[in-house]
Biopython code that builds the backbone (N, CA, C, O; Angstrom):
import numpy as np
from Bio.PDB.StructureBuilder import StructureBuilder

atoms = [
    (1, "UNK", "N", (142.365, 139.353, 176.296)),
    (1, "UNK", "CA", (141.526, 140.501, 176.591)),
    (1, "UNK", "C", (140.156, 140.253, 175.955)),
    (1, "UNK", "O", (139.870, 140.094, 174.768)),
    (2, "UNK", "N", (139.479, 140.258, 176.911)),
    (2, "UNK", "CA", (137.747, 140.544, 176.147)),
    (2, "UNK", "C", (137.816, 141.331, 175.400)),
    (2, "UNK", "O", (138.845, 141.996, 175.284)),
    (3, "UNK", "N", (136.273, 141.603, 174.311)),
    (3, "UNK", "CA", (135.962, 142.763, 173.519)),
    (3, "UNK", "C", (135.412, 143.951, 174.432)),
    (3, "UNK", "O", (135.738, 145.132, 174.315)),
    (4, "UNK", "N", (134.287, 143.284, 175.603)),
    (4, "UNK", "CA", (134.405, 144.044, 176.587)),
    (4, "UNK", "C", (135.644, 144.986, 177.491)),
    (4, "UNK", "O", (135.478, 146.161, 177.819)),
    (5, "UNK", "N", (136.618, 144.347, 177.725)),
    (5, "UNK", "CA", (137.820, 145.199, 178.188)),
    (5, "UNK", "C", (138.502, 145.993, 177.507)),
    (5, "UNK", "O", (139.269, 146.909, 177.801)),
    (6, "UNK", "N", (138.007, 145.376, 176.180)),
    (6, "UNK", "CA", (139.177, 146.429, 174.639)),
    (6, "UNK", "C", (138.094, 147.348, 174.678)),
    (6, "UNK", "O", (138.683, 148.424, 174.776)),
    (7, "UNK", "N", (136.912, 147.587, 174.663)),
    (7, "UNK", "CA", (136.034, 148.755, 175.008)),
    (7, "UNK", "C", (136.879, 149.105, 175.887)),
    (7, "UNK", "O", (138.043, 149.395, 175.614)),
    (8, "UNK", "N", (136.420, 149.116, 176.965)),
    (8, "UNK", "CA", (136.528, 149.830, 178.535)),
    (8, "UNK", "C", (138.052, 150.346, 178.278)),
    (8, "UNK", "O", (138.068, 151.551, 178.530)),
    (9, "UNK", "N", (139.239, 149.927, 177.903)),
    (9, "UNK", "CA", (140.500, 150.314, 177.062)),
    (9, "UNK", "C", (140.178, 151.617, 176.408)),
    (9, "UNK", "O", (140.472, 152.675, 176.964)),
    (10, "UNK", "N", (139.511, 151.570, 175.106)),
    (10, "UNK", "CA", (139.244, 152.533, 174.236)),
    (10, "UNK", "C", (138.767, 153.792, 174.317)),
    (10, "UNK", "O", (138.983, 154.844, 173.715)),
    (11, "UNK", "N", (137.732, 153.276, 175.623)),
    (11, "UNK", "CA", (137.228, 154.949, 176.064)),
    (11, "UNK", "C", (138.030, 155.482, 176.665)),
    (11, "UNK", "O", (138.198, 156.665, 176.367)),
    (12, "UNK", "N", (138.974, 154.850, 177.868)),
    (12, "UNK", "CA", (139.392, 155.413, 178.361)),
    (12, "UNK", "C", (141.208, 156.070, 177.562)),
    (12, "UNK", "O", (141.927, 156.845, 178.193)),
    (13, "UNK", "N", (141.449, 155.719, 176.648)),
    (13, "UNK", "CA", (142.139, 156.216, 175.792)),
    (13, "UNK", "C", (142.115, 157.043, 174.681)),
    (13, "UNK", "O", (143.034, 157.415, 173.951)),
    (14, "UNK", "N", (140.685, 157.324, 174.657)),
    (14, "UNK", "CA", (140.158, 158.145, 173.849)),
    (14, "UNK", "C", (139.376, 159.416, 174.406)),
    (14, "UNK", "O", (139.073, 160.379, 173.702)),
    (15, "UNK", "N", (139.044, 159.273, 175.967)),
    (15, "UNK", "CA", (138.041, 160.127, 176.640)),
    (15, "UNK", "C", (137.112, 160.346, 175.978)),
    (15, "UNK", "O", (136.801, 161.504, 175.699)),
    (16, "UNK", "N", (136.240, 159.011, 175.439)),
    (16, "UNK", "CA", (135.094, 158.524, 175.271)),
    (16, "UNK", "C", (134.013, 157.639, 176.315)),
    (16, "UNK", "O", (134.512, 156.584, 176.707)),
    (17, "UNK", "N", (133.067, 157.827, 176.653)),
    (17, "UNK", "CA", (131.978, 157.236, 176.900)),
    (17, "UNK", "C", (132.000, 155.583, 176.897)),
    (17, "UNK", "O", (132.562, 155.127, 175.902)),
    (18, "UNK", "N", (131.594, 154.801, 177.638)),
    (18, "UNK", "CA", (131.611, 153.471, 177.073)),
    (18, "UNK", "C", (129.960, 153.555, 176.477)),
    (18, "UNK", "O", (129.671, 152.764, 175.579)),
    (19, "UNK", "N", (129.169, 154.262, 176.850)),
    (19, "UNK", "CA", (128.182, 154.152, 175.621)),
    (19, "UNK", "C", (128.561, 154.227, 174.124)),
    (19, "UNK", "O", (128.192, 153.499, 173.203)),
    (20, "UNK", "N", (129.691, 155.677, 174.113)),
    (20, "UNK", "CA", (129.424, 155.677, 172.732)),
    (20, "UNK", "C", (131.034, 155.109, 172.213)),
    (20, "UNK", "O", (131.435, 155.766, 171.252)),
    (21, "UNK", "N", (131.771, 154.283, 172.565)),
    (21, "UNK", "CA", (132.487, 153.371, 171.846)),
    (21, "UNK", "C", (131.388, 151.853, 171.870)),
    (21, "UNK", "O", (131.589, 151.196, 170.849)),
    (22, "UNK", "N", (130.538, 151.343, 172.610)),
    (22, "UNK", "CA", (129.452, 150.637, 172.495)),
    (22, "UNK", "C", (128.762, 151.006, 170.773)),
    (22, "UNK", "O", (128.554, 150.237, 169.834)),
    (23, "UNK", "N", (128.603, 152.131, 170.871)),
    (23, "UNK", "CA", (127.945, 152.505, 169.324)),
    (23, "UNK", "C", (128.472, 152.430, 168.502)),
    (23, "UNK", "O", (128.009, 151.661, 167.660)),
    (24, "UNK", "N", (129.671, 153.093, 168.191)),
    (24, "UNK", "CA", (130.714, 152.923, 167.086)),
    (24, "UNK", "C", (130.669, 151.090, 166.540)),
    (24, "UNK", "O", (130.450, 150.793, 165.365)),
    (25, "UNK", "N", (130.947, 149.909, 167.769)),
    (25, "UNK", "CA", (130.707, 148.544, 167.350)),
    (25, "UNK", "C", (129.054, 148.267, 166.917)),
    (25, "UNK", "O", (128.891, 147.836, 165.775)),
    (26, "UNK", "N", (127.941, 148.468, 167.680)),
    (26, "UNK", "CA", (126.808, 148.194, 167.105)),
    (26, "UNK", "C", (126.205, 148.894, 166.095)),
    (26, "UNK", "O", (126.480, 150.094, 166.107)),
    (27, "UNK", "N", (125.533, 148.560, 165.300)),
    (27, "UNK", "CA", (124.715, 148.959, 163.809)),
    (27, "UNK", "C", (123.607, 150.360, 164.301)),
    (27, "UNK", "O", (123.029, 150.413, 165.387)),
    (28, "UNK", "N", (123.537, 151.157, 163.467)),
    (28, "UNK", "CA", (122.803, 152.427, 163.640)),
    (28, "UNK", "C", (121.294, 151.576, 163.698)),
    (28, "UNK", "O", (120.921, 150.833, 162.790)),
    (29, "UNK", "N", (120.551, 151.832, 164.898)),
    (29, "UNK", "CA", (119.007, 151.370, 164.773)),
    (29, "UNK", "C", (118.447, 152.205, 163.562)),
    (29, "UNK", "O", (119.067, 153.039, 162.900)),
    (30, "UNK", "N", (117.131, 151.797, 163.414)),
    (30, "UNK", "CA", (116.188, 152.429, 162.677)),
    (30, "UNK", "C", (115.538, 153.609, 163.370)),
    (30, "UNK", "O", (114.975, 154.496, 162.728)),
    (31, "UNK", "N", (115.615, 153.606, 164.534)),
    (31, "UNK", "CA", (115.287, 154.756, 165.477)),
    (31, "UNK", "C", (116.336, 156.492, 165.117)),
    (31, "UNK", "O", (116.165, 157.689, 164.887)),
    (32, "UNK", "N", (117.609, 155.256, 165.333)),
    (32, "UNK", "CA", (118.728, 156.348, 165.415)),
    (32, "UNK", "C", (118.617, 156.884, 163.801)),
    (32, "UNK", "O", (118.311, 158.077, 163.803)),
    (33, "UNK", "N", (118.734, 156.495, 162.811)),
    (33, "UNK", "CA", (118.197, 156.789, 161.329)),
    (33, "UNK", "C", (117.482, 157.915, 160.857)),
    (33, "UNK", "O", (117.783, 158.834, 160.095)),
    (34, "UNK", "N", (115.972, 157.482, 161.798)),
    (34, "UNK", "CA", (114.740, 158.411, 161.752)),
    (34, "UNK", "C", (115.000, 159.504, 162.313)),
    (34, "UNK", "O", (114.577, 160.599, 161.943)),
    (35, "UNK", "N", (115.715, 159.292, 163.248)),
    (35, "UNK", "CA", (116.278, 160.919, 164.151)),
    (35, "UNK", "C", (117.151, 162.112, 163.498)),
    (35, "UNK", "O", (117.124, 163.342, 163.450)),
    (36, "UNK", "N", (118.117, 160.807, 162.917)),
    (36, "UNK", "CA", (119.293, 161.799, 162.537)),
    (36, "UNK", "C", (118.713, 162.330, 161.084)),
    (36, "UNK", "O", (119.162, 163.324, 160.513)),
    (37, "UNK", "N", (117.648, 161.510, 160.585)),
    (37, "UNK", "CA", (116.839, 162.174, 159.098)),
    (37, "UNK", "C", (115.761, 163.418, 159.820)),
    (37, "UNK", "O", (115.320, 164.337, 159.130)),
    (38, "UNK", "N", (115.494, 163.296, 161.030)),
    (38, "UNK", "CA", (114.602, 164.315, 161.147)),
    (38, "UNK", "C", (115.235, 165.605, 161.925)),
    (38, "UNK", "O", (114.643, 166.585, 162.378)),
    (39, "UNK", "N", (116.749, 165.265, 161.937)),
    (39, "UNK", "CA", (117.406, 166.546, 162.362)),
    (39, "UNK", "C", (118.136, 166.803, 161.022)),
    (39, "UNK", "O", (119.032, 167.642, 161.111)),
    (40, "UNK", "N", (117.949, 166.278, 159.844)),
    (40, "UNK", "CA", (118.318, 166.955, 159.170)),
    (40, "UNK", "C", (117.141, 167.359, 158.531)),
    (40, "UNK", "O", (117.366, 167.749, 157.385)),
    (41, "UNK", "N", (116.132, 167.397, 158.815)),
    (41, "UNK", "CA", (114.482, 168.515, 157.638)),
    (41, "UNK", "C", (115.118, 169.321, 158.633)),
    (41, "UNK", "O", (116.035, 170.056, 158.269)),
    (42, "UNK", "N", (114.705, 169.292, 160.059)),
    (42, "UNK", "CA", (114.380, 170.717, 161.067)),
    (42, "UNK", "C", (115.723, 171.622, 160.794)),
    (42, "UNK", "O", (115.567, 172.833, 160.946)),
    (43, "UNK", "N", (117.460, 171.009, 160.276)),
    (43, "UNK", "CA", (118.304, 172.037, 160.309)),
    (43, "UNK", "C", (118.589, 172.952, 158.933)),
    (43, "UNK", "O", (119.327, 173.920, 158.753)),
    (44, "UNK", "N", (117.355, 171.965, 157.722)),
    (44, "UNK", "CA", (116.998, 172.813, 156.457)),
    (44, "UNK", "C", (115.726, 173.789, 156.939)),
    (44, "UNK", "O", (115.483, 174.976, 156.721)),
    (45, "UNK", "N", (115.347, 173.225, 157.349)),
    (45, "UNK", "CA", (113.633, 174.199, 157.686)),
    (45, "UNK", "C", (114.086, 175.284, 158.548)),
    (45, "UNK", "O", (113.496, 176.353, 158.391)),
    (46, "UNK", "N", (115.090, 175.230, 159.503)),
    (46, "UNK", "CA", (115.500, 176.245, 160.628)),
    (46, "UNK", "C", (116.661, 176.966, 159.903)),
    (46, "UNK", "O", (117.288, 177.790, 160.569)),
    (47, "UNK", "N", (116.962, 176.789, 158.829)),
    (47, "UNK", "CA", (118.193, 177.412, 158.465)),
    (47, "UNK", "C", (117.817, 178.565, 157.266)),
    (47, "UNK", "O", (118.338, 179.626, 156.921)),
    (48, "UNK", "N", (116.554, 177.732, 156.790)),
    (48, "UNK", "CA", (115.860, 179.040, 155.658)),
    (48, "UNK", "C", (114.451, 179.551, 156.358)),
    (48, "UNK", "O", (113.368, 179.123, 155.958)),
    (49, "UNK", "N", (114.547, 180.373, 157.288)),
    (49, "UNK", "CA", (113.416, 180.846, 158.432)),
    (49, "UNK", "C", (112.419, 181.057, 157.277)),
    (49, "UNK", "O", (111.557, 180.189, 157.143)),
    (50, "UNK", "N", (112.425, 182.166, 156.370)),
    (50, "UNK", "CA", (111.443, 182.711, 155.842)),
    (50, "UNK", "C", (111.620, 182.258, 154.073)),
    (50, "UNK", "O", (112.314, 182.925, 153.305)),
    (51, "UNK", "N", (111.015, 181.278, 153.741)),
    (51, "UNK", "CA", (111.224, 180.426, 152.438)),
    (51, "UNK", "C", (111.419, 181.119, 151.447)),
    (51, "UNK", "O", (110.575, 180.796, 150.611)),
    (52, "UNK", "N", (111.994, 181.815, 151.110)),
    (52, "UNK", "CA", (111.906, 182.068, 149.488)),
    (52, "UNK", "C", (111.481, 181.676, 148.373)),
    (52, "UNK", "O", (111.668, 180.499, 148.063)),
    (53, "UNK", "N", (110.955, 182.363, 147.686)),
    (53, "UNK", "CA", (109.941, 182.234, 146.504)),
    (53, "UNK", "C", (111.109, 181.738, 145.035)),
    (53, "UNK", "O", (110.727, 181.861, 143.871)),
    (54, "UNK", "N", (112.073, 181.363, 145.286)),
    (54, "UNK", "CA", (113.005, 180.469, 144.134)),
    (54, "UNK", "C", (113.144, 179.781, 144.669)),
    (54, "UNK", "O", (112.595, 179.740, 145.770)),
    (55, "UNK", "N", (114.081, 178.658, 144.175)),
    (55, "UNK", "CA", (114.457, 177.218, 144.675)),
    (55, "UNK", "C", (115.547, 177.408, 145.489)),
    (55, "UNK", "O", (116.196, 178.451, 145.568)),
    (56, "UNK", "N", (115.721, 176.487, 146.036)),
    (56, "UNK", "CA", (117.067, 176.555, 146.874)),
    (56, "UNK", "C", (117.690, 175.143, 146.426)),
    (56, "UNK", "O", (116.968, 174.151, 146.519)),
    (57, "UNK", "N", (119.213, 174.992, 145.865)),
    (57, "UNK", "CA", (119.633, 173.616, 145.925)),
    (57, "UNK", "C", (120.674, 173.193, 146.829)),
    (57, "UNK", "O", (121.762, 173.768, 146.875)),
    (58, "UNK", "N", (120.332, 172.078, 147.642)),
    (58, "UNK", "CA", (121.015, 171.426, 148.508)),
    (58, "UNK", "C", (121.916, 170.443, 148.672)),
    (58, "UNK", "O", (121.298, 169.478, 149.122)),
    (59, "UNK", "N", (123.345, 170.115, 148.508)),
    (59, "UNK", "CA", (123.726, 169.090, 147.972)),
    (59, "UNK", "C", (123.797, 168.265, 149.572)),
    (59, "UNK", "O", (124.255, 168.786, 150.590)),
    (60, "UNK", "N", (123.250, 166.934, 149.479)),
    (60, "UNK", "CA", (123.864, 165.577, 150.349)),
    (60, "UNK", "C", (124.177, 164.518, 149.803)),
    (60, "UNK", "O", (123.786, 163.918, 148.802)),
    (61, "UNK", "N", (124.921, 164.349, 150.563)),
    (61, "UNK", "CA", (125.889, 162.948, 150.228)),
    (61, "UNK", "C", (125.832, 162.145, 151.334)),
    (61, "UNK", "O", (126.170, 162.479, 152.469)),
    (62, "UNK", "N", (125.306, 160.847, 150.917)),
    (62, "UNK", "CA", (124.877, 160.039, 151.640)),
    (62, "UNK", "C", (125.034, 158.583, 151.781)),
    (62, "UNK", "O", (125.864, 158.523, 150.873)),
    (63, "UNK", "N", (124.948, 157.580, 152.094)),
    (63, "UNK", "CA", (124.796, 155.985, 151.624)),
    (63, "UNK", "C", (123.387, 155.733, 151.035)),
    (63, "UNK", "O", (122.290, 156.149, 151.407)),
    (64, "UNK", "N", (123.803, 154.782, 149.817)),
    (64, "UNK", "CA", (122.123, 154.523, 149.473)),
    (64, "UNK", "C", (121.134, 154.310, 150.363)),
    (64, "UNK", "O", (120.107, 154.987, 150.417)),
    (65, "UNK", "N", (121.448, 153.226, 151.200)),
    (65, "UNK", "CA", (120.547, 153.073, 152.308)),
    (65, "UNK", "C", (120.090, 154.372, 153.289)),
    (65, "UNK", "O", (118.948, 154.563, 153.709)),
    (66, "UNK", "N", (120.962, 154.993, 153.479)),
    (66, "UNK", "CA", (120.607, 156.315, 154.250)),
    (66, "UNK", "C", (119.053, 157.332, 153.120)),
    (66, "UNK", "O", (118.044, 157.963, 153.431)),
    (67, "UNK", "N", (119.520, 157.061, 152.216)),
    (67, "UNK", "CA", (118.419, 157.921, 151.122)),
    (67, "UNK", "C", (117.436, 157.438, 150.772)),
    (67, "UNK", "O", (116.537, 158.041, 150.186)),
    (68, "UNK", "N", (117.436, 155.931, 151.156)),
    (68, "UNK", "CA", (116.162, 155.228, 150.471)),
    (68, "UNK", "C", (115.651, 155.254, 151.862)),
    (68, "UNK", "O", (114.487, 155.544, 152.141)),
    (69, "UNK", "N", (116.389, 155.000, 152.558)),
    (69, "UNK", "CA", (115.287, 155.212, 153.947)),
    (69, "UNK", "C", (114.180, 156.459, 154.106)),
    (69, "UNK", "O", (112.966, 156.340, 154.267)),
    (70, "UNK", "N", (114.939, 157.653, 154.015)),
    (70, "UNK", "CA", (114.620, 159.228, 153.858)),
    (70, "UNK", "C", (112.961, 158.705, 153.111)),
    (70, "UNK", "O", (111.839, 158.735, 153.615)),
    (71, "UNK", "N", (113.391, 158.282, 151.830)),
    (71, "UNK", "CA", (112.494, 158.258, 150.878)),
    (71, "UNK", "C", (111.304, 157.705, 151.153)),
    (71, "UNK", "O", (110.215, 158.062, 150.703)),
    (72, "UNK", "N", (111.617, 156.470, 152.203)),
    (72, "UNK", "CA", (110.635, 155.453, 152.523)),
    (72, "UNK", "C", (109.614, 156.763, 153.400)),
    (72, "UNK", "O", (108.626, 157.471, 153.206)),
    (73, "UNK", "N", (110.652, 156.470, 154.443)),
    (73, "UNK", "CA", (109.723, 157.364, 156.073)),
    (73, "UNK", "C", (109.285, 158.642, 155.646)),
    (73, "UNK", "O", (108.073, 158.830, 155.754)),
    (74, "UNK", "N", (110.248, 159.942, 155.003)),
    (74, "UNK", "CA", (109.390, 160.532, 155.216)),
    (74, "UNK", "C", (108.628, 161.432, 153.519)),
    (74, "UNK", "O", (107.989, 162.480, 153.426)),
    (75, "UNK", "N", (109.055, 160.488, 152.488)),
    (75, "UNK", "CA", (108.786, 160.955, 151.308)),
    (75, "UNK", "C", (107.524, 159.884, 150.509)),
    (75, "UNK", "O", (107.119, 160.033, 149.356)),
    (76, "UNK", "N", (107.169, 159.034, 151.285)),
    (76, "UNK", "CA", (105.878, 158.022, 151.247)),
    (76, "UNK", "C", (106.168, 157.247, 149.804)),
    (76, "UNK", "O", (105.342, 156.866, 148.975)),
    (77, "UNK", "N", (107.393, 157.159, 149.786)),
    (77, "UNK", "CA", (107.688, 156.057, 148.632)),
    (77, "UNK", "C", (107.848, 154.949, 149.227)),
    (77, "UNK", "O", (108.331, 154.764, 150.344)),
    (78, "UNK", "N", (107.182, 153.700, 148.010)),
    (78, "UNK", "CA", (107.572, 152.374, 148.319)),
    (78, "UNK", "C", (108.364, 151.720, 147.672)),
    (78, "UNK", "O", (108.884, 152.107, 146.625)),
    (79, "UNK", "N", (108.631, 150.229, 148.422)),
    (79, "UNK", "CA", (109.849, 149.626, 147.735)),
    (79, "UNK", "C", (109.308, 149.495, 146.033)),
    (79, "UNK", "O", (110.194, 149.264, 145.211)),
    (80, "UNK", "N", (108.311, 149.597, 145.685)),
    (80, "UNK", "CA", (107.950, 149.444, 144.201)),
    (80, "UNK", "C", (108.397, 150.931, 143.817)),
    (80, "UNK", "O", (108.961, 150.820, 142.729)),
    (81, "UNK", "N", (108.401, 151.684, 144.039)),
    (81, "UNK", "CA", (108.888, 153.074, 143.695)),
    (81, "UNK", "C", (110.517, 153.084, 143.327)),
    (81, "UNK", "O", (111.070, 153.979, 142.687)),
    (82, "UNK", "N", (110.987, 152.217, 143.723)),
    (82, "UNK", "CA", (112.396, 152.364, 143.762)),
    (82, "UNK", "C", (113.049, 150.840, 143.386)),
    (82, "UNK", "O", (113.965, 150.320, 144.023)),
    (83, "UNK", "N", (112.416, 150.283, 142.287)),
    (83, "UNK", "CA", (112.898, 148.826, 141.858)),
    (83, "UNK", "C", (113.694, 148.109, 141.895)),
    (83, "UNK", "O", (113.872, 146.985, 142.365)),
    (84, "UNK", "N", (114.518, 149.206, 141.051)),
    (84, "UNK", "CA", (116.079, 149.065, 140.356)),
    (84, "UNK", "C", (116.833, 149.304, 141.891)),
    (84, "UNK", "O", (118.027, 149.037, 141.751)),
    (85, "UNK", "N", (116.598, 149.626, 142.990)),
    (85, "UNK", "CA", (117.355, 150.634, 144.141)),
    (85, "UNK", "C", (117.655, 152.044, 143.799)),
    (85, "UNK", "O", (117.279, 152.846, 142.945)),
    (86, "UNK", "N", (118.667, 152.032, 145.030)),
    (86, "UNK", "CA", (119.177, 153.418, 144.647)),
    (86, "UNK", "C", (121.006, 152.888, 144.672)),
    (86, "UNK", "O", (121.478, 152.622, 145.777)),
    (87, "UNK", "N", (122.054, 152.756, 143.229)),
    (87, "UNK", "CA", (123.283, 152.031, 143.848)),
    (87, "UNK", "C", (124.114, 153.163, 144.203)),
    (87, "UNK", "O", (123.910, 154.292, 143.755)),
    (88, "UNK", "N", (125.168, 152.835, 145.106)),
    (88, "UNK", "CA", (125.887, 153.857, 146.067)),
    (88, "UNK", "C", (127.084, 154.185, 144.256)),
    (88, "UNK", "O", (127.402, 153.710, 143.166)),
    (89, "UNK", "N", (127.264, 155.406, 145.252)),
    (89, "UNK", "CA", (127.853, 156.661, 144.078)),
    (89, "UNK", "C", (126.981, 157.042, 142.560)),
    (89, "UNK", "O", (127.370, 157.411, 141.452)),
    (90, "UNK", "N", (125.468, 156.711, 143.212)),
    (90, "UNK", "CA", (124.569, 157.084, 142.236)),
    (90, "UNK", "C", (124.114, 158.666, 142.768)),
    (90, "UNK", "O", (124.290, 159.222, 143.852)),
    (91, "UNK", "N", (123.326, 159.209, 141.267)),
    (91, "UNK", "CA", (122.739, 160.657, 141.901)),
    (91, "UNK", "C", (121.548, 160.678, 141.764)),
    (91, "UNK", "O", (120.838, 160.424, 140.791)),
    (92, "UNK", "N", (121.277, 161.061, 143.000)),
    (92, "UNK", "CA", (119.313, 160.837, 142.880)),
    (92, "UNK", "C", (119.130, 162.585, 143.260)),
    (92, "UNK", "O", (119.535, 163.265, 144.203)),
    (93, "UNK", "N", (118.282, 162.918, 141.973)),
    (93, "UNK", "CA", (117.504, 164.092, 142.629)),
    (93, "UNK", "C", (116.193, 164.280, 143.225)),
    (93, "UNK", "O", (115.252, 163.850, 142.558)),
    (94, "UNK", "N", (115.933, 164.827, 144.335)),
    (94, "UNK", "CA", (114.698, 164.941, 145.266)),
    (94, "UNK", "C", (114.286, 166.473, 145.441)),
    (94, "UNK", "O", (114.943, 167.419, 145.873)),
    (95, "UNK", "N", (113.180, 166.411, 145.035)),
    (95, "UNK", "CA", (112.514, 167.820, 145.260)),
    (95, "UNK", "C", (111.558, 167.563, 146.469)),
    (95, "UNK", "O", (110.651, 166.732, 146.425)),
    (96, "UNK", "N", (111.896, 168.512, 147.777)),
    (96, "UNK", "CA", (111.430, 168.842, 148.676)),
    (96, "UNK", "C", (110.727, 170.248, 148.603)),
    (96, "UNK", "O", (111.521, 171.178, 148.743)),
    (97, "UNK", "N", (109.457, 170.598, 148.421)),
    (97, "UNK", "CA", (108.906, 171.469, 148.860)),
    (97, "UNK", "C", (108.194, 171.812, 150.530)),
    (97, "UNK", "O", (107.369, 171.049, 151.032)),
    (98, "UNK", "N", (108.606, 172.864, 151.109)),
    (98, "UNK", "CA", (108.847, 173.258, 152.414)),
    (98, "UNK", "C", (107.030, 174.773, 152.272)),
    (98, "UNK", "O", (106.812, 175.636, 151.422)),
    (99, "UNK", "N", (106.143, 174.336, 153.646)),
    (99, "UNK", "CA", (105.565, 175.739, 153.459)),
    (99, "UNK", "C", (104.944, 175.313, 155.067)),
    (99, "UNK", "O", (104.926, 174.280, 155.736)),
    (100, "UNK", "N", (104.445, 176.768, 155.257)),
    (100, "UNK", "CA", (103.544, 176.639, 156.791)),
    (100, "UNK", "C", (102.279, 176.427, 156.494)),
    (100, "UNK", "O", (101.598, 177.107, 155.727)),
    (101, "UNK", "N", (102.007, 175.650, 156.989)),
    (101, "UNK", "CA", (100.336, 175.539, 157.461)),
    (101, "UNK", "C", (99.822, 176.754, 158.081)),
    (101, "UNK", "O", (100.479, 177.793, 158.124)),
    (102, "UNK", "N", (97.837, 176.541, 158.895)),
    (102, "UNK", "CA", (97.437, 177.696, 158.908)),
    (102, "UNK", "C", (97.896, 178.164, 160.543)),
    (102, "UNK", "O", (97.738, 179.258, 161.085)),
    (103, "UNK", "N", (98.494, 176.952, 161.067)),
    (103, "UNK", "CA", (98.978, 177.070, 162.632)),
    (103, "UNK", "C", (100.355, 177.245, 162.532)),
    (103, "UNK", "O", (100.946, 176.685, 163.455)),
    (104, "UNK", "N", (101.071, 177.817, 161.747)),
    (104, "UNK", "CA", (102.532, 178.006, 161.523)),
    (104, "UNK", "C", (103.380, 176.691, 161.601)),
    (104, "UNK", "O", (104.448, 176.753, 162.209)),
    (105, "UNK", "N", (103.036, 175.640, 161.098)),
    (105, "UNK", "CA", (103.858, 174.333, 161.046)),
    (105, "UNK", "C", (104.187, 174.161, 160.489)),
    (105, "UNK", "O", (103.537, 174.447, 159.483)),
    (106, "UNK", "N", (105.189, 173.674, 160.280)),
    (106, "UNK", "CA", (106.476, 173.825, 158.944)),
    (106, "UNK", "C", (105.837, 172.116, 158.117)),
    (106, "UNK", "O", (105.538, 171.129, 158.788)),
    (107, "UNK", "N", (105.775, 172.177, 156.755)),
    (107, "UNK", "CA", (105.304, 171.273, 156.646)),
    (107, "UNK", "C", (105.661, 170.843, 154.848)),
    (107, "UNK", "O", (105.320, 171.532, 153.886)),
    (108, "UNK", "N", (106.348, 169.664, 154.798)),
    (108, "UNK", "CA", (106.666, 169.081, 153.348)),
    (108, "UNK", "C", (106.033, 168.260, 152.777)),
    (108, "UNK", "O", (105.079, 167.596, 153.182)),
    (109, "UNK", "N", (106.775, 168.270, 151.347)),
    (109, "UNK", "CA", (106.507, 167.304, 150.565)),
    (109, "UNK", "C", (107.693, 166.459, 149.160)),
    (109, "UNK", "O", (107.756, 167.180, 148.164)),
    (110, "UNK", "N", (107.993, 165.985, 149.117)),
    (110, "UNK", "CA", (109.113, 165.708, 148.453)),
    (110, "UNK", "C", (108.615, 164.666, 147.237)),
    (110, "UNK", "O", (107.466, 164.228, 147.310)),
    (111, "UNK", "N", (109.224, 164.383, 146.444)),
    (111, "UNK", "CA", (109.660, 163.417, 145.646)),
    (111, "UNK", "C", (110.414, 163.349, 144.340)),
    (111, "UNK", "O", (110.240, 164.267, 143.538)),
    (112, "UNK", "N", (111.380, 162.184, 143.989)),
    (112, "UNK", "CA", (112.253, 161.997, 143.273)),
    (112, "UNK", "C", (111.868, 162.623, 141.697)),
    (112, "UNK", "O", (110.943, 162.102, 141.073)),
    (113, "UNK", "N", (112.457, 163.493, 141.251)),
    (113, "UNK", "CA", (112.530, 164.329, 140.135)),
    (113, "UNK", "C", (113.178, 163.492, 138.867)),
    (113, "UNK", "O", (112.811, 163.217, 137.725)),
    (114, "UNK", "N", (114.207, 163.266, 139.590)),
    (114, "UNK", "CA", (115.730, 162.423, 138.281)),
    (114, "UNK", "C", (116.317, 161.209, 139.452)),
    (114, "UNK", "O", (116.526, 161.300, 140.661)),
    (115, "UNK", "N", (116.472, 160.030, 138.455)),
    (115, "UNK", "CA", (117.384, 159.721, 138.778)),
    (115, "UNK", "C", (116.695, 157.975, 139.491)),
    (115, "UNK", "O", (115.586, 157.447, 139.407)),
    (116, "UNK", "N", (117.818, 157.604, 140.065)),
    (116, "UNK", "CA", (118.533, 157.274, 140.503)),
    (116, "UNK", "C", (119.934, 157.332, 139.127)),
    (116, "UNK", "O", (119.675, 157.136, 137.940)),
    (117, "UNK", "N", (120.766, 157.511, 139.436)),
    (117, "UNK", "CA", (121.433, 157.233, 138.040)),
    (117, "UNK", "C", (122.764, 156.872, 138.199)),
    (117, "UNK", "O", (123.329, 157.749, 138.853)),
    (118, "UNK", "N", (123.375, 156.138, 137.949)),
    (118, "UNK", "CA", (125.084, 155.627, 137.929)),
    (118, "UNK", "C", (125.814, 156.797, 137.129)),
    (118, "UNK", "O", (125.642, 156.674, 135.916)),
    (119, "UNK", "N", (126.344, 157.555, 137.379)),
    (119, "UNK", "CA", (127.511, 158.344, 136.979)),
    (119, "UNK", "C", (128.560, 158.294, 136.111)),
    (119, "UNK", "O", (128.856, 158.966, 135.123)),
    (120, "UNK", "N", (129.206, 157.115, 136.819)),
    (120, "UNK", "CA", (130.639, 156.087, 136.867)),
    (120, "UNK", "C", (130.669, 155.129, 136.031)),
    (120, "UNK", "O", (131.635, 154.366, 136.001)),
]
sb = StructureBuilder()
sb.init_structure("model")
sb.init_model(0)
sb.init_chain("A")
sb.init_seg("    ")
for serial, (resi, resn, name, xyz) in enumerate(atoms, 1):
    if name == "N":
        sb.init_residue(resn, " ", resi, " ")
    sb.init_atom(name, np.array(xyz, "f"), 0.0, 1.0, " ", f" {name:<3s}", serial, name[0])
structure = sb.get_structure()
């Protein structure tokens, strides 16, 4: 059996897509990354409509790579910012501040408070 046919197998034993058993085998792009990081600001930004004047804390759990990416794209840190890395089952704290502009645009700013830090 091909890997191709063990796909075409899988979806149809799963009532899956052959796109997305295709995905499950190939690596998340950098596209797909940026997306799924920018549906997660819009489902914090859409979830606290009217910001409150205290903090709000958010817990995610993530892969290092998933957070250093975040950090890269949309928190304007560089790889010199982050030396040591970030190692997985570490806790990094990030302060995101959230406010509207004068055209009502939701609009941040973040950066690392504490941390990267090993736990374990």
């Amino acid at each position: 059996m091909t890997r191709a046919d063990a796909q075409r197998l899988y979806a149809e034993e799963n009532d899956m897509s052959l796109e997305e058993v295709q995905k499950i085998d190939d690596y998340e792009s950098d596209a797909d990354i940026i997306e799924r990081q920018q549906q997660f600001l819009r489902l914090v930004t859409n979830s606290i409509p009217d910001m409150p004047e205290t903090d709000i804390n958010i817990l995610v759990v993530s892969h290092a790579s998933f957070i250093k990416r975040f950090l890269f794209k949309f928190c304007g840190l560089g790889r010199e910012d982050l030396a040591d890395g970030i190692p997985n089952c570490s806790v990094t704290v990030v302060s995101i501040e959230f406010w509207d502009d004068e055209n009502d645009n939701r609009q941040y700013n973040c950066e690392i408070v504490d941390g990267p830090r090993n736990r374990f």
